[in-house]
C-alpha positions as CSV (number, residue, x, y, z in Angstrom):
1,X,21.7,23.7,-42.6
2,X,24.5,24.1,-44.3
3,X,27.5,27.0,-44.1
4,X,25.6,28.6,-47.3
5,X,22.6,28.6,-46.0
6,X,21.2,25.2,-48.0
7,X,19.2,22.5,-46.7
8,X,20.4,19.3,-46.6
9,X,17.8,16.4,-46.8
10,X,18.6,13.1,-45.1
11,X,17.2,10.0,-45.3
12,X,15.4,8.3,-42.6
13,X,14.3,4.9,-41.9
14,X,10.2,4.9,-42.2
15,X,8.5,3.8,-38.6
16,X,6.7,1.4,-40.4
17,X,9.6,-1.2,-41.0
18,X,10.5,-1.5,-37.6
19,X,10.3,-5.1,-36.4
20,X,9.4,-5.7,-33.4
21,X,12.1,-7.5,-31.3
22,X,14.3,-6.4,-33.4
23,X,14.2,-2.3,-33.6
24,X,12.3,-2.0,-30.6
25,X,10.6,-4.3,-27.4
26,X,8.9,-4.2,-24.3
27,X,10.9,-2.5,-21.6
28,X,10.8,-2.1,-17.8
29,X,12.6,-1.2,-14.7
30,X,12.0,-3.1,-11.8
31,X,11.9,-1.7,-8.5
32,X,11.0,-2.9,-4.8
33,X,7.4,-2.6,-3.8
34,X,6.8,-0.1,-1.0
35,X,5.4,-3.2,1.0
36,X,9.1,-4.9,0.8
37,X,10.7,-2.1,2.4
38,X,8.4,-1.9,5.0
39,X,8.9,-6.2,5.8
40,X,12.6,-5.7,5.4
41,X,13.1,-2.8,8.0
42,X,10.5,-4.9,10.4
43,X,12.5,-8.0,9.9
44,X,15.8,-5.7,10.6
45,X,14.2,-4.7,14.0
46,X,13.4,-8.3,14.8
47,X,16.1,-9.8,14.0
48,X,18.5,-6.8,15.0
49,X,20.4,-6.6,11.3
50,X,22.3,-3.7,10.3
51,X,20.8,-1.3,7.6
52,X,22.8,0.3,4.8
53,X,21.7,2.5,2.2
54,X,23.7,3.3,-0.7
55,X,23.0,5.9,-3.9
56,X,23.9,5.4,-7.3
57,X,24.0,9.3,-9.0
58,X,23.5,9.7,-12.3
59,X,22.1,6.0,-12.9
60,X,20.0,6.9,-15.9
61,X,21.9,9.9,-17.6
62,X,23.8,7.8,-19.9
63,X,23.9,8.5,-24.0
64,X,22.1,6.6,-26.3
65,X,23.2,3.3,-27.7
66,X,24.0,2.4,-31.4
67,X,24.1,-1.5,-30.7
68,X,21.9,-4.3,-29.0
69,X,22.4,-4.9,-25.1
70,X,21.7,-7.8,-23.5
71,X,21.0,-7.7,-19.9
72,X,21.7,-10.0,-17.9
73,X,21.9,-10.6,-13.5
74,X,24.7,-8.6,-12.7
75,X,28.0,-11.0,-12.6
76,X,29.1,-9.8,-9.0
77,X,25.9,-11.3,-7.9
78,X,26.0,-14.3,-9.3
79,X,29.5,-14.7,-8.1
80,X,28.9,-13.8,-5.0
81,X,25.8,-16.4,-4.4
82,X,22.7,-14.1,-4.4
83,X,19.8,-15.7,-5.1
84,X,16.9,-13.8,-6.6
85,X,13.3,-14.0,-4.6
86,X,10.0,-15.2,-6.9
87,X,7.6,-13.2,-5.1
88,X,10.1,-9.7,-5.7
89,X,12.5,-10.1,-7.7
90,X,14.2,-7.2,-6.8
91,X,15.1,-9.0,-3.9
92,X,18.5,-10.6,-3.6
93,X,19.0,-12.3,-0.7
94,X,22.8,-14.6,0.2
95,X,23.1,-16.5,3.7
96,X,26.1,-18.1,4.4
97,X,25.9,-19.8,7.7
98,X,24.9,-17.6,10.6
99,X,25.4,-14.4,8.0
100,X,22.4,-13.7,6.2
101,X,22.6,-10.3,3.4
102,X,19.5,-8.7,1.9
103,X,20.1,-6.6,-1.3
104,X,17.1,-4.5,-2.1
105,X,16.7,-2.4,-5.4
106,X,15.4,1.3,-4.9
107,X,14.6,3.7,-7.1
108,X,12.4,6.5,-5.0
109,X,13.7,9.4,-2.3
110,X,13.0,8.3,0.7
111,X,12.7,10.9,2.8
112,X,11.3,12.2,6.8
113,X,7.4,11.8,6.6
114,X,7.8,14.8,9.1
115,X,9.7,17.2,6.8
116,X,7.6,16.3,3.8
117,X,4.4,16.5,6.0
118,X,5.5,20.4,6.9
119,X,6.4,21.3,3.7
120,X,3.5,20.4,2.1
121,X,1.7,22.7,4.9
122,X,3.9,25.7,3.8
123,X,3.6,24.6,0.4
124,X,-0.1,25.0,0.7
125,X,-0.4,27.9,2.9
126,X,-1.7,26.3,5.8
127,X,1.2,26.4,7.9
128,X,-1.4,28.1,10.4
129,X,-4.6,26.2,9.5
130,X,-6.4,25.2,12.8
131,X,-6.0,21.5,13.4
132,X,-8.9,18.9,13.8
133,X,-8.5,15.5,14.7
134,X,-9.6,13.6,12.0
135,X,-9.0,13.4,8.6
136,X,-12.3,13.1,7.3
137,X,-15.8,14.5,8.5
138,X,-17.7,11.8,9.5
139,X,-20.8,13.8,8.4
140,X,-20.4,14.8,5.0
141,X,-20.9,12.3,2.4
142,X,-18.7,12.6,-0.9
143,X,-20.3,12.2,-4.6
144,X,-19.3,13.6,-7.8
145,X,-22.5,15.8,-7.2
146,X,-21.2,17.2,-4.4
147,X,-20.4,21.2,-4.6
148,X,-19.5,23.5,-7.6
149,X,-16.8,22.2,-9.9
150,X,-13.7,24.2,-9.8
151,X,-12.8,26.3,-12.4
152,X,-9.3,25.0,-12.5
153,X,-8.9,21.5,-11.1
154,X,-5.3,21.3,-11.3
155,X,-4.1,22.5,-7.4
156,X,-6.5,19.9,-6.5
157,X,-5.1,16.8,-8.0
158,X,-1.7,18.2,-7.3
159,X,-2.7,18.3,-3.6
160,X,-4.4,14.6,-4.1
161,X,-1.6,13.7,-5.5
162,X,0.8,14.6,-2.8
163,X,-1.4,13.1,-0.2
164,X,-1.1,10.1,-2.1
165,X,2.8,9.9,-1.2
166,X,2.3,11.0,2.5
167,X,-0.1,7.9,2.9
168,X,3.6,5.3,2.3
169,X,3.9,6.2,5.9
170,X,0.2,7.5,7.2
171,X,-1.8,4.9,7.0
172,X,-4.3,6.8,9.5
173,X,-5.2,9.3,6.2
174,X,-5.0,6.2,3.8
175,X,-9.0,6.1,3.5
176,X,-9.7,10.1,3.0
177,X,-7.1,9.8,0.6
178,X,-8.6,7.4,-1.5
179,X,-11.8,8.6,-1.2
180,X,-11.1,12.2,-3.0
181,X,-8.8,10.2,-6.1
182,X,-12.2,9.0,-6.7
183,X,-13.3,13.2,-7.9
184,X,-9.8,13.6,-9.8
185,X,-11.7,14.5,-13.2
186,X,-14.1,17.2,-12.0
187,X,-13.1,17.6,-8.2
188,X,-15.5,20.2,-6.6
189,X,-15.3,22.8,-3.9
190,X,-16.1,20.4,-1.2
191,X,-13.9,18.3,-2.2
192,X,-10.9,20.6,-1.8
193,X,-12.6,21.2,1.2
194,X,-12.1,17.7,2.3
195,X,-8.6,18.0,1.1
196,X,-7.3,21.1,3.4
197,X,-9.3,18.7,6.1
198,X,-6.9,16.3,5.7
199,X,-3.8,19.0,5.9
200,X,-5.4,20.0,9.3
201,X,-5.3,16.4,10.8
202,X,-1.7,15.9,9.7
203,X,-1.0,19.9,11.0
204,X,-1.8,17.5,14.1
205,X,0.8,15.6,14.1
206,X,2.9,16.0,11.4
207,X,5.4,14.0,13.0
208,X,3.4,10.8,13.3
209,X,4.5,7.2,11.3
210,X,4.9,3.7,11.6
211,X,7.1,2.0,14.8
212,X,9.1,-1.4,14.4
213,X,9.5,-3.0,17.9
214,X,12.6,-5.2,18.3
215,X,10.0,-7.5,20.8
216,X,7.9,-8.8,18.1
217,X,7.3,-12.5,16.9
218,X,7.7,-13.7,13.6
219,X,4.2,-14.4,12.5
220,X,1.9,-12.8,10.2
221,X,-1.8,-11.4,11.4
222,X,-4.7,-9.4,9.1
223,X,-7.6,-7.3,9.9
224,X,-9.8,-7.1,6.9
225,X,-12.9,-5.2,6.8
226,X,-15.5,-4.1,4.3
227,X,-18.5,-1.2,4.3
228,X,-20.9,-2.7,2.2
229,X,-22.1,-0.6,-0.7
230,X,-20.3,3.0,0.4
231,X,-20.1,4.7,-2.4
232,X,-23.3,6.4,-3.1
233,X,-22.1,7.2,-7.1
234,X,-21.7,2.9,-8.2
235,X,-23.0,1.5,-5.1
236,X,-19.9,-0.7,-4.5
237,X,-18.4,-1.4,-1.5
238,X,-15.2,-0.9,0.0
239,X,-12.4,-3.2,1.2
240,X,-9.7,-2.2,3.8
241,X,-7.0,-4.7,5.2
242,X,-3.7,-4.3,7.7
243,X,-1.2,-7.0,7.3
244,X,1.0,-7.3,10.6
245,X,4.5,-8.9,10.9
246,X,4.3,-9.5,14.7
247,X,3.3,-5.8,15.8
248,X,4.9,-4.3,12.9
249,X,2.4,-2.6,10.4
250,X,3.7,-3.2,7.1
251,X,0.8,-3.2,4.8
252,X,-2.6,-1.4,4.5
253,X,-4.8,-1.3,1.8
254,X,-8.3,1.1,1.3
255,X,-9.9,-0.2,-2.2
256,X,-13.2,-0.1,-4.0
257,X,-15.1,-3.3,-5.0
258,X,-15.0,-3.7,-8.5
259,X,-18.2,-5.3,-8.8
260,X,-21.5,-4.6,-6.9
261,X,-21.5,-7.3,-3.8
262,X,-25.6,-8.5,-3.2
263,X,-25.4,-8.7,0.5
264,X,-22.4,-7.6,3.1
265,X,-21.9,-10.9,3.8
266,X,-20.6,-11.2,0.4
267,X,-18.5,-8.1,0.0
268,X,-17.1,-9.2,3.7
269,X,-16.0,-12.4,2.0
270,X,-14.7,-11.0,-0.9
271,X,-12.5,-8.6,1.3
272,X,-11.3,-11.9,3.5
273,X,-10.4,-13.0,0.0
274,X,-8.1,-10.4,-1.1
275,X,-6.5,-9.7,2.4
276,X,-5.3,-13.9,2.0
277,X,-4.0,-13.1,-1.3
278,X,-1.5,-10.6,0.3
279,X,-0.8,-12.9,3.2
280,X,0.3,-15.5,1.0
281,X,2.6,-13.3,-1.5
282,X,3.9,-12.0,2.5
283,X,4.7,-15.5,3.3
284,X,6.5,-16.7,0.1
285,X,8.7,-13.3,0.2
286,X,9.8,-14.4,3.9
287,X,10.4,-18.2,2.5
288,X,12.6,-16.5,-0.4
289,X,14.8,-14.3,2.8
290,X,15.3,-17.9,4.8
291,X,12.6,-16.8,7.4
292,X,10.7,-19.1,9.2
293,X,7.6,-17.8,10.9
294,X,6.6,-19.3,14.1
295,X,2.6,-19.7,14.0
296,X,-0.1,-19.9,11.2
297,X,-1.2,-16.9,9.5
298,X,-4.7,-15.1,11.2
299,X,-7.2,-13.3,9.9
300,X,-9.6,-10.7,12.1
301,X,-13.0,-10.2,10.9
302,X,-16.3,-8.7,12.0
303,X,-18.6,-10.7,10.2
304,X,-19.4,-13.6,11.8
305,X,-21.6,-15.0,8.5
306,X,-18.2,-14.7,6.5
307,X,-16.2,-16.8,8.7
308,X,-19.3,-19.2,8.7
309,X,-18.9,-19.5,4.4
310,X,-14.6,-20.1,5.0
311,X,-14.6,-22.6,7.6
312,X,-18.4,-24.6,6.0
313,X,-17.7,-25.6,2.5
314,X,-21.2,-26.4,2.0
315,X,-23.2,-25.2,-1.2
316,X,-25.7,-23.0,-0.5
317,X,-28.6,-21.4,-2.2
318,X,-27.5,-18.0,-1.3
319,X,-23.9,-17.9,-1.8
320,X,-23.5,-19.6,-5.1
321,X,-23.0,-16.5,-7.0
322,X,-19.9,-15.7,-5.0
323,X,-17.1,-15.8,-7.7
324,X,-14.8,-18.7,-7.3
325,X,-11.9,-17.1,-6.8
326,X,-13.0,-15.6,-3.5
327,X,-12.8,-19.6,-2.2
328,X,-9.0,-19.4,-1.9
329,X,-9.7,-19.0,1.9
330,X,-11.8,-22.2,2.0
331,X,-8.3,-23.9,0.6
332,X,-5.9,-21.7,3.3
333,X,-7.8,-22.7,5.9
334,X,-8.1,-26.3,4.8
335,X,-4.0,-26.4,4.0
336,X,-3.7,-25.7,7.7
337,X,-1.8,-21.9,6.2
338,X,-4.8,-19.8,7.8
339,X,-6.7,-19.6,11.2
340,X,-9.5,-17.1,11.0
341,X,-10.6,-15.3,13.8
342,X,-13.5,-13.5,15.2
343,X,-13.0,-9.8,16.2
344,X,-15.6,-7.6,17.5
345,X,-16.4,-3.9,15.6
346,X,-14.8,-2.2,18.5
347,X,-11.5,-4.1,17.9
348,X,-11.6,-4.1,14.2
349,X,-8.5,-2.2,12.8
350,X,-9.4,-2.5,9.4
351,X,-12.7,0.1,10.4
352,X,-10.7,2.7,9.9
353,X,-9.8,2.1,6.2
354,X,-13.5,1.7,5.0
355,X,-15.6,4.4,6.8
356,X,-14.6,7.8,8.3
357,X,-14.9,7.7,12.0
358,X,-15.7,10.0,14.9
359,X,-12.8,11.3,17.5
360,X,-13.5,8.8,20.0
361,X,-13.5,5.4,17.9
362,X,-10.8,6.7,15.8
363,X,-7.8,7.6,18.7
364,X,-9.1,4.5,20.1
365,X,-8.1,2.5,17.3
366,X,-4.9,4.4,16.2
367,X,-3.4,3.5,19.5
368,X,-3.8,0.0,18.9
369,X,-1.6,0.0,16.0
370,X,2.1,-0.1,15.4
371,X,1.9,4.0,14.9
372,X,4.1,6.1,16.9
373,X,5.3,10.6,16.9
374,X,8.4,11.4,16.1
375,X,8.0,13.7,19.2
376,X,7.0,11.6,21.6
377,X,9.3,8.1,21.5
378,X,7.8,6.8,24.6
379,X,4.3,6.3,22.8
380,X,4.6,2.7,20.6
381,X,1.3,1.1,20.9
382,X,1.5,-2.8,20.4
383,X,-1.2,-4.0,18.0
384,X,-4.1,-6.1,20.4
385,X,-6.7,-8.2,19.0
């Protein structure tokens, strides 16, 4: 508007003669997966390397350009010899003798699992909930039918949501978690039930997380487990894996099936499958940093049927339906990459990522693992087979 009060109309470009490439293209930014940091700050413990951190404020606040940019790897990198890792490539690593640098691109706060586990108590209001010990009632079984929907769903998937952040570091609530962001579109009473459950387990021991030990070998071992057909809405069953560096935890994964598996022979195959996948991304990401590792890979399952289908190649009547993809292990374990190994229910780590457990199995099985308290340093279990 003009000083007297006149409009004045001015010409736009229509959207429609935008070319693409041209007035507009694909974008991204890159950032480290969670599952890098977590090998980086095990390697640093191994291999007794110095951590820095470093902030960049007001990265993004920056005005709008009139011209075309080109982007290219930054020029003090390429001076300064850093190579660029295939399997993350927001990885940049530089070794120069006996010096070895790792440059890792972040773009999240990380912050103390414990202060964000307490105020998400007092966030909640349960700051004085009584606490349980574990995360998920063993008992009740979760559907969509379950309960009276909520009349406003919102606090619900906020809460999910948040829970969803806290499980970077807790992967003892990784499984409850994933089973209520199943109810996100019309979550239930019970199912915010099952939510302020999980609040009580981690009123716990808010202070719990993951613990690096300096005395741990270079070598990567799984657990991969499935619970055939769990989910009593599709049927499908669920996968659940831990990826070790040594003793260091520094992946987990609780996932649904996305097909229907015909026996659990099958959906314990397809799980073996997926688990290798990640073990041989892992193992290209430590060939990108110089590492060597110092044994095969090994895999821990249950299903003694399974192992029998990896280590047989043989064509069967029964398991020619199994998609081809899943025989990646056959080829692992034939490259001399993979050793698969038997582990009985008892021992199986994965359990806890693809059925909820009672008290007694579940401690036994957290203590296992490479999970420590904040409040109590002298606790740092050492994974056992």
């Amino acid at each position: 508007m003009e000083v007297n009060r006149t409009w004045t109309i001015e010409s736009l470009p229509p959207g429609i003669t935008q070319q693409e490439g041209v007035d507009f293209t694909d974008t991204f930014s890159p950032v480290a997966k969670l599952v890098s940091v977590k090998l980086l700050l095990g390697l640093a413990a191994i291999k007794g390397w110095s951590l820095t951190q470093m902030n960049v404020f007001n990265a993004f606040l920056h005005s709008d350009l009139d011209e075309e940019i080109y982007m290219s790897l930054p020029q003090v990198l390429e001076c300064a010899g850093f190579i660029q890792s295939q399997a993350d490539n927001t990885f940049f690593v530089k070794q120069t003798g006996n010096k070895f640098t790792a440059i890792l691109n972040f773009s999240r706060n990380l912050g103390l699992p414990e202060e964000y586990a307490l105020n998400l108590l007092s966030d909640t209001g349960l700051m004085a909930c009584k606490p349980c010990s574990v995360p998920m009632d063993p008992v009740v079984k979760l559907s969509k039918e379950s309960g009276v929907p909520l009349d406003d769903p919102t606090p619900y998937r906020a809460l999910v949501g948040l829970l969803l952040y806290l499980t970077i570091t807790r992967p003892d609530i990784t499984f409850a978690v994933h089973c209520l962001s199943q109810f996100m579109h019309t979550p239930t009473d019970v199912h915010l039930t099952a939510a302020h459950r999980i609040l009580r387990y981690v009123k716990n021991d808010p202070g719990q997380g993951l613990f690096y030990s300096a005395k741990s070998d270079l070598c990567l071992n799984a657990f991969s487990d499935s619970d055939y057909s769990t989910c009593p809405d599709t049927r499908r069953s669920i996968t659940g894996y831990w990826v070790y560096l040594g003793s260091s935890l520094i992946m987990w994964k609780s996932k649904k099936h996305d097909i229907v598996s015909r026996s659990s022979t099958k959906a314990e195959y397809r799980s073996m499958a997926h688990t290798t996948c990640e073990l041989l991304w892992l193992h290209q990401l430590l060939t990108d940093l110089k590492i060597t590792v110092t044994a095969k890979a090994e895999l821990f399952c249950d299903s003694k049927s399974a192992i029998y289908i990896a280590t047989n190649p043989v064509f069967h009547e029964r398991t020619k339906h199994i998609e081809v993809d899943c025989h990646t292990i056959r080829d692992q374990v034939k490259n001399g990459f993979l050793t698969l190994m038997h582990v009985g229910t008892t021992n199986q780590h994965a359990d806890i990522l693809t059925e909820p457990l009672q008290p007694g199995p579940f401690h036994s099985l957290l203590i296992r693992m490479s999970i420590s308290s904040l409040f109590s340093p002298s606790r740092c279990p050492i994974p056992q087979a």
